[in-house]
C-alpha positions in Angstrom: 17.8 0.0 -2.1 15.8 1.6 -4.7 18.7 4.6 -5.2 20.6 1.8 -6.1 18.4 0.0 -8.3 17.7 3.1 -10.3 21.7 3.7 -10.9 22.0 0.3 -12.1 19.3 0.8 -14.4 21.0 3.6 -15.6 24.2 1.9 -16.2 22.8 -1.3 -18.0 20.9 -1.7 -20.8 18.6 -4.6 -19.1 18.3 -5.3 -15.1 15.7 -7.4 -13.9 14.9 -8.3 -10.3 15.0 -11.9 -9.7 14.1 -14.0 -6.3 15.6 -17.3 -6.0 13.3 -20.3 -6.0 15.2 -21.5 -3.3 14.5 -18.4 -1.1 11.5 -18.4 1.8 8.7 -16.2 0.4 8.9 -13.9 3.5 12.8 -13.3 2.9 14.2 -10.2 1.2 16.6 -12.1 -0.7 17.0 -11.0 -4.4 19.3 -10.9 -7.4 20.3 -8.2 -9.5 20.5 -9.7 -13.2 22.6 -6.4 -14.9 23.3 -6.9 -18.8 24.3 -4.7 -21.4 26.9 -2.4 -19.5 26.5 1.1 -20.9 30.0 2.4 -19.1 30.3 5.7 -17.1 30.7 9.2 -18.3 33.4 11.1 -16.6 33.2 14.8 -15.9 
């Protein structure tokens, strides 16, 4: 999950992590707020 987080990160210009209020403390359940898409670079 983290290699993941880190390549959005690098993608977007702003990601946060945000657990819905809804969600069980004890669940994994999370959203991935991505703005500001940077694009991809081709080789």
């Amino acid at each position: 999950m983290n290699d993941f987080i880190n390549e959005v990160k690098r993608l977007f210009s702003e990601v946060r992590l945000v657990k819905p209020k809804a969600s069980r403390p004890e669940s994994a359940e999370i959203y991935i707020l991505a703005l500001g898409y940077k694009g991809r670079k081709h080789k």
